[in-house]
C-alpha positions as CSV (number, residue, x, y, z in Angstrom):
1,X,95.4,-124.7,-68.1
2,X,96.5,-121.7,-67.0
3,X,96.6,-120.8,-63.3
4,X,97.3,-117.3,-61.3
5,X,96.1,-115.4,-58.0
6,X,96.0,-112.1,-56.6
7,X,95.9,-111.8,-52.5
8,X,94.1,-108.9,-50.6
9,X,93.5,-107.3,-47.1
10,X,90.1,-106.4,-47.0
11,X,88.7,-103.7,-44.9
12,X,86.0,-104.8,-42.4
13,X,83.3,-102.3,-41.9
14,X,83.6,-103.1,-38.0
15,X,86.3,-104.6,-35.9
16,X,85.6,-108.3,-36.5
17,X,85.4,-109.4,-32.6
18,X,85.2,-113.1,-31.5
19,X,86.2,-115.1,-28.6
20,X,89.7,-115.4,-30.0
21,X,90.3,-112.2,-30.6
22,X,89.8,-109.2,-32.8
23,X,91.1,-108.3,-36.4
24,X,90.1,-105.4,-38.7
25,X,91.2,-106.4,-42.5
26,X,90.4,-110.2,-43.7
27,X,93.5,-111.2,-45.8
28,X,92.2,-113.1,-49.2
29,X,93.7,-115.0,-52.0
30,X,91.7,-115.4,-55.3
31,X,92.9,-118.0,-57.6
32,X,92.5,-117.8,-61.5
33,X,91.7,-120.6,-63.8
34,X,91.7,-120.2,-67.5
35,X,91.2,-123.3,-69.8
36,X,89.5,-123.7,-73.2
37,X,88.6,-120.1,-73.4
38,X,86.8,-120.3,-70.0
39,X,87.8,-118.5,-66.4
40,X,86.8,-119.7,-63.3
41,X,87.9,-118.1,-59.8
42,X,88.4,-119.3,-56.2
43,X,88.7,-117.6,-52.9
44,X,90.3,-118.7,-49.6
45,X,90.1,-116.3,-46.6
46,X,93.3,-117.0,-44.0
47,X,92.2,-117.2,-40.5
48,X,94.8,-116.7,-38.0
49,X,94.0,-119.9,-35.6
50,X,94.4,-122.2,-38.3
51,X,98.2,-121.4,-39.1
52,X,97.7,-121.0,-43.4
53,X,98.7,-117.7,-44.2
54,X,98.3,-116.1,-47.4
55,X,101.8,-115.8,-48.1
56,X,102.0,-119.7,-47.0
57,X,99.2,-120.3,-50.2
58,X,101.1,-118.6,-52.3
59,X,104.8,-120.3,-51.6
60,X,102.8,-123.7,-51.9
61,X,101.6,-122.9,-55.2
62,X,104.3,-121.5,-56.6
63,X,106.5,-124.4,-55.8
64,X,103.5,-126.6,-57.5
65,X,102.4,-124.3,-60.3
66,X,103.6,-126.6,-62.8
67,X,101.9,-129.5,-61.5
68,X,98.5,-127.7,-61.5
69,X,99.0,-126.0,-65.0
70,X,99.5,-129.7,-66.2
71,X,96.4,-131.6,-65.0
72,X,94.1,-132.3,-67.9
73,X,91.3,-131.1,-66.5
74,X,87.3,-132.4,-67.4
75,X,85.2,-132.4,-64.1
76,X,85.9,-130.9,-60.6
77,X,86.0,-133.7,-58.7
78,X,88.5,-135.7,-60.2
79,X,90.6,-132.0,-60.3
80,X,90.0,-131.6,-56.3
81,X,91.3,-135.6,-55.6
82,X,94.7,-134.1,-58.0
83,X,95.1,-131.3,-55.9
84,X,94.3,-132.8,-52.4
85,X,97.6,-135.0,-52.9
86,X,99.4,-132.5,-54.6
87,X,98.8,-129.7,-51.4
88,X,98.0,-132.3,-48.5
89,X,99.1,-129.8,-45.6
90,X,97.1,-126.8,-47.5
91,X,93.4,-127.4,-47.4
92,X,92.8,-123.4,-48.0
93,X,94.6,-123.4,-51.2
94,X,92.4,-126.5,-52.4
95,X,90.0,-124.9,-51.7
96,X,90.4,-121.6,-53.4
97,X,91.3,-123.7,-56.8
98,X,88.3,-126.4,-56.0
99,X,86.0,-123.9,-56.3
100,X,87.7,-121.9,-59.2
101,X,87.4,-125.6,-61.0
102,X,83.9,-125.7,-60.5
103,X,83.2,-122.2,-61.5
104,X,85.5,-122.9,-64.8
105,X,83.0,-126.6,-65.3
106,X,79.9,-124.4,-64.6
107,X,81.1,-121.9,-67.1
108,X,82.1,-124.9,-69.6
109,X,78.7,-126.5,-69.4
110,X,76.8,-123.8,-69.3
111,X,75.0,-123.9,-65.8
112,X,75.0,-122.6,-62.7
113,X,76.6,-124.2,-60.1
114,X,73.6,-124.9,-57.9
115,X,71.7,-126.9,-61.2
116,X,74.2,-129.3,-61.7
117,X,73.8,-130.8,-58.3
118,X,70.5,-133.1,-57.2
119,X,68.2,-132.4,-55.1
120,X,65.6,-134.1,-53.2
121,X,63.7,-131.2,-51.8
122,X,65.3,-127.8,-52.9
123,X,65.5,-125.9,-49.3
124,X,65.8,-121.5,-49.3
125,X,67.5,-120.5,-46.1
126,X,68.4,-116.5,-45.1
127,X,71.8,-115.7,-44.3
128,X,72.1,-114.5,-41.0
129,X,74.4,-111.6,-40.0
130,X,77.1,-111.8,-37.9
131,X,77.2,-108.6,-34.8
132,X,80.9,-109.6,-33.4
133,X,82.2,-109.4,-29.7
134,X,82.5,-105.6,-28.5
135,X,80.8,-103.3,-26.1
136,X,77.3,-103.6,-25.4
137,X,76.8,-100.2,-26.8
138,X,78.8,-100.7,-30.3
139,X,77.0,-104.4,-30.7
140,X,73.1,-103.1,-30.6
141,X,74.6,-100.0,-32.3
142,X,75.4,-102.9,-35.4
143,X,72.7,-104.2,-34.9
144,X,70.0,-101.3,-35.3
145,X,72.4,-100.2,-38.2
146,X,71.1,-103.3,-40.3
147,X,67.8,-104.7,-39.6
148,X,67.9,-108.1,-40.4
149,X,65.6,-111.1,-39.6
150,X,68.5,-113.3,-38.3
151,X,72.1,-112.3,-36.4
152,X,74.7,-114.4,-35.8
153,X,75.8,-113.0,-32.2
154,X,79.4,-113.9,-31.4
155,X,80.2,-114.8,-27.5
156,X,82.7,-116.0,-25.2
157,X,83.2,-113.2,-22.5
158,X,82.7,-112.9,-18.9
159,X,79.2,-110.7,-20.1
160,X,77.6,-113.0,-22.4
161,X,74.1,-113.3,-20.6
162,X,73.9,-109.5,-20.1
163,X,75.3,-109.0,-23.4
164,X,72.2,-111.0,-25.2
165,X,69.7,-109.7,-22.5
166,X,70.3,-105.7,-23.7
167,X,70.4,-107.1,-27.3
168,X,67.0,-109.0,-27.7
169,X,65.2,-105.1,-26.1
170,X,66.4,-104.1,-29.3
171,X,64.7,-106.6,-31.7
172,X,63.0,-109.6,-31.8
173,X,64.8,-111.3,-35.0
174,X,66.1,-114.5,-34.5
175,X,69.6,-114.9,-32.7
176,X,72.1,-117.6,-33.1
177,X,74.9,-117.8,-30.6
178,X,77.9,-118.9,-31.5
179,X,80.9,-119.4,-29.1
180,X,84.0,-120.6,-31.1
181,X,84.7,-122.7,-28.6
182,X,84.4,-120.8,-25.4
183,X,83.2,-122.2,-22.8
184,X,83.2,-124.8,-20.1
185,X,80.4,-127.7,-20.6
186,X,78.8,-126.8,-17.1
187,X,78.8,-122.8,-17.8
188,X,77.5,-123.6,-21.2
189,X,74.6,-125.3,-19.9
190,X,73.8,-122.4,-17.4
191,X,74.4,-119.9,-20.3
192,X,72.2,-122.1,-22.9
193,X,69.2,-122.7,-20.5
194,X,69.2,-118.5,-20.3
195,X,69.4,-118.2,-23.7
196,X,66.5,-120.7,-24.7
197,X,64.0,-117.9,-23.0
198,X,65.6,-114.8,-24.9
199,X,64.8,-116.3,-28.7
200,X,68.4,-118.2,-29.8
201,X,67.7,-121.3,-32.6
202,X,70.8,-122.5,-31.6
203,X,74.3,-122.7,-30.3
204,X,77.2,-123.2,-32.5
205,X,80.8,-124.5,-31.0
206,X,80.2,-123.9,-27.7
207,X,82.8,-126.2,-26.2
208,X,86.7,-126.6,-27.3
209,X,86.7,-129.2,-30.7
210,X,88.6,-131.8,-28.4
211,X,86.1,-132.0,-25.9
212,X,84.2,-134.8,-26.8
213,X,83.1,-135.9,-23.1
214,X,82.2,-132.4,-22.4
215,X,80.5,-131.9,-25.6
216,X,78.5,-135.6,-25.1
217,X,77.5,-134.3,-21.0
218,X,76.1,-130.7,-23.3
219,X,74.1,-133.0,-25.8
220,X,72.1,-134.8,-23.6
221,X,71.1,-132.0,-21.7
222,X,71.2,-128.9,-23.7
223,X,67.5,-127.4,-24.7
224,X,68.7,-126.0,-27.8
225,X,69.9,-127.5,-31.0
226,X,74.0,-127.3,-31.2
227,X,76.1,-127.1,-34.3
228,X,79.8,-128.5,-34.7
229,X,82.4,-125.8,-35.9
230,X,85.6,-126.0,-34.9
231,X,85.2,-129.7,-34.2
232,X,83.9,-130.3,-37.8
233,X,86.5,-129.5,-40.3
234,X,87.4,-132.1,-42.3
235,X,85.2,-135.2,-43.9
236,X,86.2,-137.4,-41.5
237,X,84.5,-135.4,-38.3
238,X,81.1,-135.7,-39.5
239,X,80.4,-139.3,-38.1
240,X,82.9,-138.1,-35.3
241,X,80.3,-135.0,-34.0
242,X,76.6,-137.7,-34.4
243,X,75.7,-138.2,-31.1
244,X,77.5,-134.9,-29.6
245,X,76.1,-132.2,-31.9
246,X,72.8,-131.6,-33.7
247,X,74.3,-130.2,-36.5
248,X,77.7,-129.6,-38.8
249,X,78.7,-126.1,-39.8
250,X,80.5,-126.5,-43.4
251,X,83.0,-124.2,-44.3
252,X,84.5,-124.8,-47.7
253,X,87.7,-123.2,-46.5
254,X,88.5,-125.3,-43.7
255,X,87.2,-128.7,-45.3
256,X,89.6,-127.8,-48.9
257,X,86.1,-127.1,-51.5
258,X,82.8,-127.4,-52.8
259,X,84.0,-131.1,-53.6
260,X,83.9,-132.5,-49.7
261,X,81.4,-130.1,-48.8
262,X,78.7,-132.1,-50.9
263,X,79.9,-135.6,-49.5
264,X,79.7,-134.2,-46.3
265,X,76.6,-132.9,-46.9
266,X,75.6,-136.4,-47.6
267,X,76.7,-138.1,-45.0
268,X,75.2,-135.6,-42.4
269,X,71.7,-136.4,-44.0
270,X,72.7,-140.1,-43.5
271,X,72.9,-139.4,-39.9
272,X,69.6,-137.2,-40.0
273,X,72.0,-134.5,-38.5
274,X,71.4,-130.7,-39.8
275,X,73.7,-128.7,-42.5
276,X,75.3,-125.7,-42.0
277,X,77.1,-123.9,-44.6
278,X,79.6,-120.9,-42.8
279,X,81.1,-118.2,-43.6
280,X,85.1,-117.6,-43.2
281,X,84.3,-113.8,-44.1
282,X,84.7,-114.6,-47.6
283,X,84.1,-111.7,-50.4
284,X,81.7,-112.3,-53.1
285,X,83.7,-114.6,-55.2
286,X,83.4,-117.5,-51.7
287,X,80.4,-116.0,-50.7
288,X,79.2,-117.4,-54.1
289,X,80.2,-121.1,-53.8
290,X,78.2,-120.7,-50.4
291,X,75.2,-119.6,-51.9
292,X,74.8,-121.9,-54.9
293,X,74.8,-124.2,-51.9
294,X,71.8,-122.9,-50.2
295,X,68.9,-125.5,-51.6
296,X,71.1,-128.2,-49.8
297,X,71.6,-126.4,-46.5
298,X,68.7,-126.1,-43.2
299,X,71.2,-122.5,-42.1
300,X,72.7,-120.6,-44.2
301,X,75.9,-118.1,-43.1
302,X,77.0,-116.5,-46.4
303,X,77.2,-112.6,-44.9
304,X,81.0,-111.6,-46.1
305,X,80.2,-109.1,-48.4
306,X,77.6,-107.6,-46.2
307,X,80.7,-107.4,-43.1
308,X,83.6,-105.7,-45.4
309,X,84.0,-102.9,-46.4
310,X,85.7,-103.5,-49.8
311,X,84.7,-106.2,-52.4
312,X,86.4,-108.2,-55.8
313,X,83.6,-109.3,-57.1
314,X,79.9,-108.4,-58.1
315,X,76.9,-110.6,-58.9
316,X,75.3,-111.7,-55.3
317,X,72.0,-109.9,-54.2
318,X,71.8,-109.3,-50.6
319,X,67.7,-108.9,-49.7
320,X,66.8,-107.2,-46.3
321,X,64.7,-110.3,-45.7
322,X,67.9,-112.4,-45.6
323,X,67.3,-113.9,-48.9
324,X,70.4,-114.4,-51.2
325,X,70.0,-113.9,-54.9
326,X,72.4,-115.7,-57.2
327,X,73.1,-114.8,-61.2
328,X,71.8,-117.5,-63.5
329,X,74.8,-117.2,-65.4
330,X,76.9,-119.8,-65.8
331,X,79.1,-121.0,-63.1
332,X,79.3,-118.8,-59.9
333,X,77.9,-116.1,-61.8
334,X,80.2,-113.4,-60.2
335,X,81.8,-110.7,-61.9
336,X,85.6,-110.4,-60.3
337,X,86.6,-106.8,-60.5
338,X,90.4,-107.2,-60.0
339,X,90.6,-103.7,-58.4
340,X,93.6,-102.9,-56.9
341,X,93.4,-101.2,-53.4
342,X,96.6,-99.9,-52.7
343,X,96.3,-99.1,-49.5
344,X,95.9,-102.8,-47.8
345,X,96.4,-104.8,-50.3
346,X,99.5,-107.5,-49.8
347,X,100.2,-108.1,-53.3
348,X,100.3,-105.4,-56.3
349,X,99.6,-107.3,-59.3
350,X,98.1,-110.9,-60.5
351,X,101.1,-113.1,-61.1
């Protein structure tokens, strides 16, 4: 097996605003698998609060590349329990070759991704679409740019109830809130009992992740659903967030792959808990892996390619209903472009 990357900057179309602060390129690494005559690619987005750079990716794999070149690779899963010992302190690069490995199996068999899992009932959520923190003006302005049937509205500001009071005279789609961790349990409450009246389905990470008594006070009391984020991120939180949150937000970044994801996935059923599956602001080649996950998900948050401004890949169909489209070719069913933008991009060349 034959493994190499490429890392990129991508434009946003906006300023990407949250709670934590505000960033206008999304730095990207896409991994490269070729074995057997097959290629399958990976993405993982770096997010500054989580301390994995891209150029901390690419050291790790470079000081492993021989170890990953090696494995005698036949199924994903056995490939992702390799690599989760081989990078233990890198769940983002995992991730971007967990998902490459189960693009390359997808392409090997001859399926997409999302038929070679089971399903009991086969469930079609709409993305939503993310309007991030900025003025009141420049947030309905993104709004009444793309009409969409469900937005993602990022808070955690001193305005927050204003800010969702001028937004809902613009529409009346759906809003999720979603707080990355903003707020105070009691200020939450005031906020969320607001909110219930001005259309939200629910409120994502409204409390730090270590607040657990906080975050048990907001549970009982709270008149709309809430969804662990930042206090779900590996395996191991989802019995950890029953009985504080309604719900788990899955991103494959965070939790290293498609592999965990479906376990965890499992286990949130188990404890009759809905499933999220986020977005980290992935381009089409992540956005991908999120989608083929859609029949297994009650939300779906798969708007990447529909926030940036540049791509790498083709092959997802974004409907203004909020429906995602999916190839039936085998694998992800992405085409990766490999274009080289010259002016943001950290790294010239695949190596």
């Amino acid at each position: 097996m034959k493994v190499s990357y490429q890392s990129y900057n991508l434009k946003f179309k906006y300023p990407f605003g949250i709670s934590r602060g505000t960033k206008t390129h999304q730095p990207t690494l896409i991994v490269e698998l070729q074995h057997l005559g097959h290629t399958g690619f990976g993405e993982a987005p770096a997010i500054s609060y989580y301390h994995i750079p891209v150029e901390k990716m690419i050291e790790d794999l470079e000081r492993k590349k021989i170890f990953t070149e090696k494995f005698a690779f036949t199924e994903p899963d056995r490939y992702w329990h390799y690599l989760h010992h081989l990078f233990p302190a890198n769940s983002f690069l995992v991730c971007a070759l967990d998902i490459a490995g189960w693009d390359l199996y997808g392409k090997i068999k001859g399926k997409p991704l999302k038929e070679l899992w089971p399903l009991q009932a086969a469930l079609n959520p709409c993305t939503d679409y993310t309007i991030g923190i900025d003025t009141i003006d420049k947030m309905a302005e993104k709004l009444k740019e793309r009409p969409w049937p469900i937005y993602k509205i990022k808070l955690g500001t001193d305005k927050d109830i204003e800010i969702l009071e001028q937004l809902r005279k613009h529409t009346d789609s759906i809003f999720r809130i979603d707080a990355n961790a903003a707020w105070k349990a009691e200020e939450a409450l005031e906020k969320i009992q607001v909110f219930k009246d001005l259309g939200v389905e629910f409120i994502e990470q409204p409390l730090a992740k270590e607040d657990w008594e906080g975050m048990k006070y907001l549970f009982e009391r709270s008149p709309l659903p809430l969804i662990a984020d930042e206090s779900c991120v590996a395996e191991e939180d989802v019995e950890k967030c029953h009985g504080h949150f309604h719900g788990i937000n899955i991103k494959l970044t965070k939790c290293s792959g498609i592999t965990p994801a479906l376990r965890m996935i499992k286990k949130a059923r188990e404890l009759d808990m809905k499933v999220m599956i986020g977005s980290m602001n992935e381009s089409s080649v992540g956005s991908a892996a999120i989608a083929h996950l859609m029949p297994q998900a009650d939300y779906i948050d798969a708007d990447g390619p529909l926030l940036l401004e540049e791509d790498v890949a083709t092959g997802l169909i974004y409907e203004t209903n909020g429906h995602i489209h999916t190839s039936n070719q085998p694998g992800l069913g992405i085409s990766y472009k490999g274009h080289i933008f010259s002016s943001d991009k950290i790294s010239e060349t695949m190596h």
